[in-house]
N, C-alpha and C positions, 0 to 999 in steps of 0.2 A: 450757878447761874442758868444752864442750861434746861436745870429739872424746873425751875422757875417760868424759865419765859414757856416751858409745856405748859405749865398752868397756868398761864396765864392766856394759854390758847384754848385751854379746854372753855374756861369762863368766857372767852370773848364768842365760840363759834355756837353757844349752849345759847339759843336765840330763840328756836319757835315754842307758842304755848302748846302745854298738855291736853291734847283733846283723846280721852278715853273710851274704848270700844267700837262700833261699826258706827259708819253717816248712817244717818236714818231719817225721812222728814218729819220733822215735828209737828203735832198736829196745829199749835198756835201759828205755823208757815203756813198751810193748808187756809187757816183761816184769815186769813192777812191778804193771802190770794183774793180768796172767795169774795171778804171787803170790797177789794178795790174792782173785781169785775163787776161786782153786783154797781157802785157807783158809778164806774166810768161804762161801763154797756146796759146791766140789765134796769137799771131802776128805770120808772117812767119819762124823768127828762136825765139822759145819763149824761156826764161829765166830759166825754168823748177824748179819751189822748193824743187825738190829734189835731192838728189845723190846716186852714186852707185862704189864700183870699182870693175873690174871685167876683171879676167888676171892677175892682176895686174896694170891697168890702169883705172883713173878717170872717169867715164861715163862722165864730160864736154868735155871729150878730142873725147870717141868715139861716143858718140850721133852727132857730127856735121858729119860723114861719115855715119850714117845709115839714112834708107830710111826711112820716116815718111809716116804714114797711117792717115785720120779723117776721124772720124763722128760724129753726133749728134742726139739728139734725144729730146723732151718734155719728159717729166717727171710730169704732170699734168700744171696748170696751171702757178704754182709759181716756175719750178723749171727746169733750162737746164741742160743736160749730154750730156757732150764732151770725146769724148775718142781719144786719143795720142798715136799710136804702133809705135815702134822703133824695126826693126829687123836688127840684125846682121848675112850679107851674107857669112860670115866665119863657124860662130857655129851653127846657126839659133835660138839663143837668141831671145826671142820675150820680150820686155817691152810694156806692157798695164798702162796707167795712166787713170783712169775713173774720170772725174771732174765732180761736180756740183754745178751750180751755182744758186743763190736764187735770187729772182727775189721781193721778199718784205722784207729782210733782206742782208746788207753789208755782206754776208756769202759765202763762199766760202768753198769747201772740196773736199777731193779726195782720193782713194787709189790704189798704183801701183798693176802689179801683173808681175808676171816673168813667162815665160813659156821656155821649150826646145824645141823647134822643130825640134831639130835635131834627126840622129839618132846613138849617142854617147855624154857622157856624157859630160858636158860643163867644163870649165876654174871654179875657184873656184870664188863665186861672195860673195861680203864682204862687212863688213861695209856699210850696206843700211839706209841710213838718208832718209824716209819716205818726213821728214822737210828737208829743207838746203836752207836759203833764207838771203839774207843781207839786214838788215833796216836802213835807214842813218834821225838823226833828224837834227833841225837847229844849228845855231850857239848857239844856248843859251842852258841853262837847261840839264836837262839829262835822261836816261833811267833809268827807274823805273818798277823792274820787280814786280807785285803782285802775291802770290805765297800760300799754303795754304797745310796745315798738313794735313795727313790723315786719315785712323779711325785702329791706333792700340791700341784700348782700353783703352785707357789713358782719364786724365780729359782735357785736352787741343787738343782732336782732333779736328779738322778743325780750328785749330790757324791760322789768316791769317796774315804774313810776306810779308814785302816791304825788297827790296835789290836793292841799289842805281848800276847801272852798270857806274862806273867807267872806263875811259880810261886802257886797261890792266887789266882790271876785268875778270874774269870767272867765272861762275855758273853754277853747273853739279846737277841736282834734278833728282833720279830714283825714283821710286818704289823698292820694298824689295819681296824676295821670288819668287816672280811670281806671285802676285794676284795686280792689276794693282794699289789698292790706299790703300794697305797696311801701306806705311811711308810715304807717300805724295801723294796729288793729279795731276792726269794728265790735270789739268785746270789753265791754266796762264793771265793772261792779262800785258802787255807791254805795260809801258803809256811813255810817251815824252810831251815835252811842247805843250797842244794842244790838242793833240792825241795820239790815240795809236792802238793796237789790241790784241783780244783774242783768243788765241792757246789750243786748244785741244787733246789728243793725246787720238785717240779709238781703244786701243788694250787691252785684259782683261789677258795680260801677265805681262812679262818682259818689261818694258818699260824705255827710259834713254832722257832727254834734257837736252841741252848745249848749253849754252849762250855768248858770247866769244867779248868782245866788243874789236875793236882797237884803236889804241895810237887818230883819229881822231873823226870822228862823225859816226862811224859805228858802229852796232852788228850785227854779224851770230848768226841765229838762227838754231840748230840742233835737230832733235828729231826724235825716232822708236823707232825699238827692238833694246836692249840693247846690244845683243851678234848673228852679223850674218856670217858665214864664211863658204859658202856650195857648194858643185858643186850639176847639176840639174840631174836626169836621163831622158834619154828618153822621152820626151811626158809628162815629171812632170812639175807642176805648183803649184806654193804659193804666197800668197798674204800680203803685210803690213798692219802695222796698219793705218789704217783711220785716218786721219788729217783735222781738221778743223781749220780757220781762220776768227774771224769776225774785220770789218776795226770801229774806233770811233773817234768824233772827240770832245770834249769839257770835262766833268767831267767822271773818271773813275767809279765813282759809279753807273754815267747815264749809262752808255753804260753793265756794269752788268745787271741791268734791258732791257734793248736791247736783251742779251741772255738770261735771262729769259723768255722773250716772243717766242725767236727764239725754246726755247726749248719746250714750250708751241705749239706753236704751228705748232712744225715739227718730233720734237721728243719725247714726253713724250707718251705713251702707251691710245689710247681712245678706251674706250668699244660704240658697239653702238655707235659713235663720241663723247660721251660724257666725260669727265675728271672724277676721280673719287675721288669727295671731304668727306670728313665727316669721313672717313672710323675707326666703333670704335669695336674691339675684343675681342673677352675676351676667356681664355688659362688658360690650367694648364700646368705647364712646368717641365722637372725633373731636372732643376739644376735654376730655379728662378720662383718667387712665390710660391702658393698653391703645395707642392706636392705630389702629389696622382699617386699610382701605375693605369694608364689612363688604365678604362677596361669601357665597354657599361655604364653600371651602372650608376658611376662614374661623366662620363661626363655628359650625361642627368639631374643626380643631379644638378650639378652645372649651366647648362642652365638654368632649370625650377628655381632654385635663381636668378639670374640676372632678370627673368620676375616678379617673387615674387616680386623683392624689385625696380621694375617698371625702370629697367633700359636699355632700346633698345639695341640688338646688331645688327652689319650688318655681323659681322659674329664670326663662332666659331670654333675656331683653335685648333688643337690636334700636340702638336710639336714632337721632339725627342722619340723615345722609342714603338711605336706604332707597328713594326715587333719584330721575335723572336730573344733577342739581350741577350740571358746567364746574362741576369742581369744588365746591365749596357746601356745606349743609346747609348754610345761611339761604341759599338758591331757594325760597321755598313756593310753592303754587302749583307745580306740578304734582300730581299725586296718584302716580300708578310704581310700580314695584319697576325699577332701573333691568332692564332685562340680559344686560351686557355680564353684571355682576352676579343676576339671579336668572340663571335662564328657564327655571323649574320656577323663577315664584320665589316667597318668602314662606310658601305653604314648604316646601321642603326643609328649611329649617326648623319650623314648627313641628311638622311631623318628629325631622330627627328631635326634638327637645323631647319629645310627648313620649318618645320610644323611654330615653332616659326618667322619664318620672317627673319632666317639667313643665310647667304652665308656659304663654309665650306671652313676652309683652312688646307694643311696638308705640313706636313714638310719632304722634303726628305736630303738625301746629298750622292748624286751618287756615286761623284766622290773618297772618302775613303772608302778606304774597308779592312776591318781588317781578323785577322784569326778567323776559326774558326765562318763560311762568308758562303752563296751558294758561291756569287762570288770566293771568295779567294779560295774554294776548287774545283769548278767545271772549273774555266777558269783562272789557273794560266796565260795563253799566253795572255790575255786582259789586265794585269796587268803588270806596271811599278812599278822598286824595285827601292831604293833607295841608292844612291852611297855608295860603300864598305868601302869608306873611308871617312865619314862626315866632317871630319876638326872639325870647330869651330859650326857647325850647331848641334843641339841637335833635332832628334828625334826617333821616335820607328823604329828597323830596320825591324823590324814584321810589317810595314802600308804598304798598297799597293796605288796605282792610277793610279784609270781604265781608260784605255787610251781612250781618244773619237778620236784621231787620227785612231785609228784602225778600219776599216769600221764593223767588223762583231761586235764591242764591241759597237758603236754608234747604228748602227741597232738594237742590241739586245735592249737596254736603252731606245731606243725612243716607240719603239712597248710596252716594257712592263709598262712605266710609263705609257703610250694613254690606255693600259685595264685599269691599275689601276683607274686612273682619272677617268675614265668611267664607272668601276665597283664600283665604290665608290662614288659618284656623289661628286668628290671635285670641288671648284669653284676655287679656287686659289689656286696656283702652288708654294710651299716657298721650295726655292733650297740655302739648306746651303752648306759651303767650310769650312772646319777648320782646315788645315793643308796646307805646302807652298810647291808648285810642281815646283818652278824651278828646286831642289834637282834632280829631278826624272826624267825632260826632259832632264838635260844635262846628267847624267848621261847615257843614254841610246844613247846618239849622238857618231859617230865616229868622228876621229879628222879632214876628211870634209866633215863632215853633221853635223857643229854646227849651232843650232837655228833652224833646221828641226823639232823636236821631238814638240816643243813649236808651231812652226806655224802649224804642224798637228793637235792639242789638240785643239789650238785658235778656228780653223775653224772649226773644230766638233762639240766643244761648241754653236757656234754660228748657227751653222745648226741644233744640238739638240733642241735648244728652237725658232732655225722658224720654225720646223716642229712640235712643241707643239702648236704652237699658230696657226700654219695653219690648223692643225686636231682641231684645240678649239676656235676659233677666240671671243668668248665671255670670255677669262679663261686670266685673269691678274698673274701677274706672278713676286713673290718676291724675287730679288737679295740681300740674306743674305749672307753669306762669312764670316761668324765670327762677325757680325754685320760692313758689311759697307768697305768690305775691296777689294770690286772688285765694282769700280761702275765706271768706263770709260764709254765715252761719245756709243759706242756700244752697252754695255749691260744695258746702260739707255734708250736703243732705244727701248727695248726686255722685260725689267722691272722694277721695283721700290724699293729701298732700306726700306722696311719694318721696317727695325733695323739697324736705321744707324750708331748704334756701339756697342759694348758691354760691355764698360763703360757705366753704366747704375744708375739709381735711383737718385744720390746726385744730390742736385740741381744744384751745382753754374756750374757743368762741363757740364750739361744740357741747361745751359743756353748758354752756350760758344759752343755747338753743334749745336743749335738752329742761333749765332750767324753766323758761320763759313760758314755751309754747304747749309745756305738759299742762298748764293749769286751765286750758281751754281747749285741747284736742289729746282729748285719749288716743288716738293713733295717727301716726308719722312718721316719717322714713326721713333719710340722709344717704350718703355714699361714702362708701369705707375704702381706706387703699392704707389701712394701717397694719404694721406686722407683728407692733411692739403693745403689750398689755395696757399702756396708758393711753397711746392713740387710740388703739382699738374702743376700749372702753368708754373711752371719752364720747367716742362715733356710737355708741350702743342706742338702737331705739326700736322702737315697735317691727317697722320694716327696714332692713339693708339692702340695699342696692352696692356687691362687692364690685373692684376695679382695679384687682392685681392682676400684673402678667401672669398668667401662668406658663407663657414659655421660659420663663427664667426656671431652672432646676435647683438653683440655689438656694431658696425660699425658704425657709425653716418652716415646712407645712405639718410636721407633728407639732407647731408651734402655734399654727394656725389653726389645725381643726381642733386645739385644744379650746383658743380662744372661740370660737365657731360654736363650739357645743357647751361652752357656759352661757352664751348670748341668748342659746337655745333653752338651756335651762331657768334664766329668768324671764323669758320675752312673756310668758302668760300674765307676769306679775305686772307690765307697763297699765293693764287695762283695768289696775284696783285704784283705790284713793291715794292721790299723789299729795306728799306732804315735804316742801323745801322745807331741811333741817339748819341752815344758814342764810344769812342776806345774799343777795346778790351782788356778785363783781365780776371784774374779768380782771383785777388784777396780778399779777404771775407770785404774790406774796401771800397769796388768798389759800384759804379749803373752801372746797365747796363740796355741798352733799345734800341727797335727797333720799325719801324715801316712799316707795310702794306699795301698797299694804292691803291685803283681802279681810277683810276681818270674816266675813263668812266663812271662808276657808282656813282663816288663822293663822297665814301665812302673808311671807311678804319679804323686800329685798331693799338692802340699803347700798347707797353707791356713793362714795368717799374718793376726793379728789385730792390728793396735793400737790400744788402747781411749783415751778422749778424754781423758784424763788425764794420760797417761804422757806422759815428760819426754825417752824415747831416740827416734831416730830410725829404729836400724838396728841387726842383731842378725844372730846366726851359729845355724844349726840344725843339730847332727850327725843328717843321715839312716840308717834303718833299712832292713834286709833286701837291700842290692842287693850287685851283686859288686864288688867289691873292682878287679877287672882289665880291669872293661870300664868302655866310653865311653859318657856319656850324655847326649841331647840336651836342655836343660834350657829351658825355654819360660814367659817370664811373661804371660801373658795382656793384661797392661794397657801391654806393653813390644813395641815393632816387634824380631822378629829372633828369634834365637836365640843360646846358648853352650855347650859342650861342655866339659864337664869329666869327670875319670876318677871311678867309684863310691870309691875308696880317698880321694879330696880332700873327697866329700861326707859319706863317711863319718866321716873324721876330721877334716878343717876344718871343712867344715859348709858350709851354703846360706847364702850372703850375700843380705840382705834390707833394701831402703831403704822406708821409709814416712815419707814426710816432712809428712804431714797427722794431723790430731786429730779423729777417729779414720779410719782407714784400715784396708784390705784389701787380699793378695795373693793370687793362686791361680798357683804356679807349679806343670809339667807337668814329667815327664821322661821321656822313652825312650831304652831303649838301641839305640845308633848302632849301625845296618848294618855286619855283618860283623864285630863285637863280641863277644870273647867271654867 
């Protein structure tokens, strides 16, 4: 019975198709791209994918009477920008569409911008779909929207959901609050029999898409800001959210790894050019881990233990609490170094970290400001209150948020974070959010200038941290937000989700974060305070952020740095083609497992989970992307030796896997064997 119900485990977890050898884009993507730009921008009267109404009339109706401007330009080697002005000689409405197109990826993007040129204020302009484009498939099969949760804290964040679209179907997915991937993510993929494409929406607001199939073979695709209805002033101009498109044609999993690479390598943040792998921290923190009232002392302690007990940092983080906060981290608005606890500065810890061989990272969070604040007392006019009348929203009516829309309130912010950084020698820049400011923007809009208050904030924001990085250009930069709750494709441009949630430690939900968020962000970090090879493992990801005592001596650290240096031995492999080897669940009667895979290099790492429940022992995983004709040296970490098997047995028998514990972990390795080809 028992050899039974194994096989009957191996056939249930043997799930994803055989996709053989390296992603590579096809040239019929390429062309598929090229189609749809040339239709929707370059042809004489282009299709334009998006809309607008304004007056009270559909921009399809008056774009065909206004006068059309182009030009273009390179944008290095791999990338054209076309730009589209539509001016209306009644109000002098000016629309700017800036496109660009990718020249080694089916990718496509763009964002509009509105300006007045007049001199009186414009007609109310409304309902701006950034997106608005119709997709028609074949006769056969249907749309299939892939679609994926976001990080509010919970064990099932980055749950990824299919929703069949149906003739007369509709699908409306926002974001919550105003922080862009608070209840779901702004990253889609839309497959059809064949093919499909993947839609990104990069604005770190309010954001809303709508999916709307009809009675035939069509769906409209809609997506922006949630809530736009504003007349312009004089000489004002705002801009949407950033919209990307990439075209695919064969398996949706392949064309995931397609944007992976696109984000690899056009978007993800390089120091020096280079990507930044390994990356492993260690923190004391005042609401998880070790916690210690953070003073000089203190922290130096706990540095010189981690080198004690022979375990590398690349850097050492001082989170929350670090200015003068009455007691509490929550205190925030004040933002000078507490002198009581640092009377040298936080530059003195830095230095000592720098001595030891490690980077420093320091934790701000600008944008709440409480009472009892320099900010809150000194510049009540920089600060947005919160509506008098909450409804159903619960929070402090005493929070402020400092508006980056306000130009003297963004200048102040940007100058004094550039001393701080500088008087401090932090290397990296971790900017928390922990409260939801759509409350705050609308509130402060008049009834026409809604969605003003929101696109001011946006682009402050986003001019905040280009001009951090352009005064720092060596200084990486942590998009924390409550762990993981603003990471649109904009501020993934700008930085890296450190903590990509704050559901945190247990494994199985670890494992299902691990699961979710690899298929849209090749790099991301979590926080480890696990001792045992399942927790640990479970917590494995691009970046760690550790969070054991280490004044406990008891610690089994030959246990630890053993764990410590295999995280170290596969972390290069997070940034190859990720491929789920099973569905997704968070059930505790489940396996789950993924895999990693370089095909350039011919190597790659598979990660097997068995949760505490589950009743099989041992399971068969058919592996993705490698060749078919070569030999590969297959390596389990927890197992003396090696074995060699051909990519065509792993491919289609699969990776034999024993876990004979409740619950257990595997991390097997594989490379292809010398002289293989």
């Amino acid at each position: 019975m028992k050899n039974l119900l194994n096989t009957i485990a191996v056939l249930w977890l043997i799930t994803a198709p055989s996709v053989a050898g390296a992603v590579e884009v096809a040239p019929e993507e390429m062309a598929a791209a090229g189609r749809w730009v040339a239709a929707s921008f370059t042809a004489p009267t282009p299709s334009l994918p998006f809309s607008f109404v304004y007056g009270g009339q559909p921009s399809a109706d008056l774009l065909k009477a206004w006068a059309l401007k182009r030009s273009s330009r390179q944008l290095g080697a791999q990338r054209t920008e076309q730009t589209l002005t539509y001016r209306d000689p009644k109000t002098g409405l000016e629309v700017r569409c800036v496109e660009v197109e990718y020249k080694d990826f089916p990718t496509v993007e763009w964002t509009l911008h509105f300006k007045n040129t007049g001199t009186k204020g414009t007609p109310i302009l409304e309902n701006i779909q950034a997106l608005d484009t119709r997709l028609e498939r074949g006769a056969k099969g249907e749309f299939v929207l892939h679609h994926f949760r976001g990080a509010p804290a919970e064990k099932d964040d980055y749950q990824p959901f299919e929703t069949s679209l149906r003739p007369r179907a509709a699908k409306r997915i926002t974001t919550s609050g105003g922080r862009s991937s608070n209840s779901d993510l702004p990253y889609f993929n839309l497959e059809w029999p064949g093919k499909g494409v993947i839609i990104a929406v990069g604005w770190p607001g309010q954001w809303a898409a709508q999916f709307t199939r009809n009675e035939t073979a069509g769906l409209r695709v809609q997506a922006g800001q949630e809530l736009t209805h504003f007349k312009l002033l004089p000489g004002e101009e705002v801009r949407t959210p950033l919209i990307a498109v990439q075209f695919w044609k064969g398996d949706w999993i392949r064309s995931q790894n397609i944007w992976r690479r696109w984000m690899l390598a056009h978007n993800l943040i390089k120091i020096e050019g280079q990507l930044s792998l390994g990356q492993f921290a260690g923190a004391t923190c005042p609401y998880y881990g070790p916690y210690v009232n953070n003073n000089e002392e203190n922290q130096k302690l706990f540095i010189d233990r981690y080198g004690e007990e022979g375990i590398k940092l690349d850097y050492w983080w001082i989170d929350a609490g670090w200015y003068p906060n009455n007691g509490t981290w929550t205190n925030t608005g004040t933002w000078e170094v507490d002198s009581k606890r640092f009377p040298r500065g936080l530059r003195a810890v830095a230095d000592y970290a720098h001595s030891k061989g490690a980077n420093f990272i320091l934790w701000f969070e600008p944008e709440r400001v409480t009472p009892q604040s320099w900010l809150y007392d000194k510049h009540p006019a920089w600060l947005l209150k919160p509506p008098a009348n909450p409804g159903d929203q619960a929070y402090n009516q005493d929070t402020r948020l400092l508006n980056l829309g306000n130009p003297e309130a963004l200048k102040w912010l940007t100058d004094h974070v550039d001393r701080l950084i500088t008087e401090q020698g932090i290397d990296l820049y971790r900017q928390d959010f922990n409260m939801d400011p759509l409350y705050f923007w609308r509130a402060h809009d008049a009834p026409d200038r809604q969605g003003i208050t929101e696109i001011r904030y946006i682009e402050g924001y986003l001019a905040y941290w280009d001009e951090l990085r352009r005064r720092h250009p060596g200084m990486p930069i942590d998009s924390c937000a409550s762990g993981g709750r603003r990471n649109d494709l904009e501020t993934l441009r700008r930085a890296m989700p450190l903590t990509r949630s704050d559901y945190l430690f247990e494994p199985v939900g670890q494992q299902g974060h691990t699961y979710g968020i690899a298929f849209w962000m090749p790099y991301f970090g979590t926080i480890t305070d696990a001792l045992d090879p399942y927790g640990f493992r479970s917590q494995m990801c691009p970046s760690l952020q550790a969070h054991w005592d280490l004044r406990r001596k008891e610690i089994d650290y030959p246990r630890l740095r053993e764990l410590i240096n295999q995280w170290r031995s596969i972390s290069p492999y997070y940034l190859g083609d990720y491929y789920p080897l099973v569905s997704y669940s968070t059930a505790d009667d489940f396996w789950i497992a993924w895999q990693f895979n370089r095909p350039e290099a011919g190597d790659g790492v598979v990660q097997v989970f068995r949760r505490a429940q589950s009743s099989f022992e041992s399971a068969r995983f058919k592996l993705q992307g490698l060749d078919p004709a070569a030999r590969y040296t297959v390596t389990n970490l927890d197992a003396p030796g090696a074995s060699q098997v051909t990519g065509r047995e792993l491919i289609e028998q699969g990776l034999a896997v024993l876990l004979q514990d409740q619950p257990q972990a595997a991390i097997i390795s594989y490379r292809r064997a010398r002289g293989s080809q």
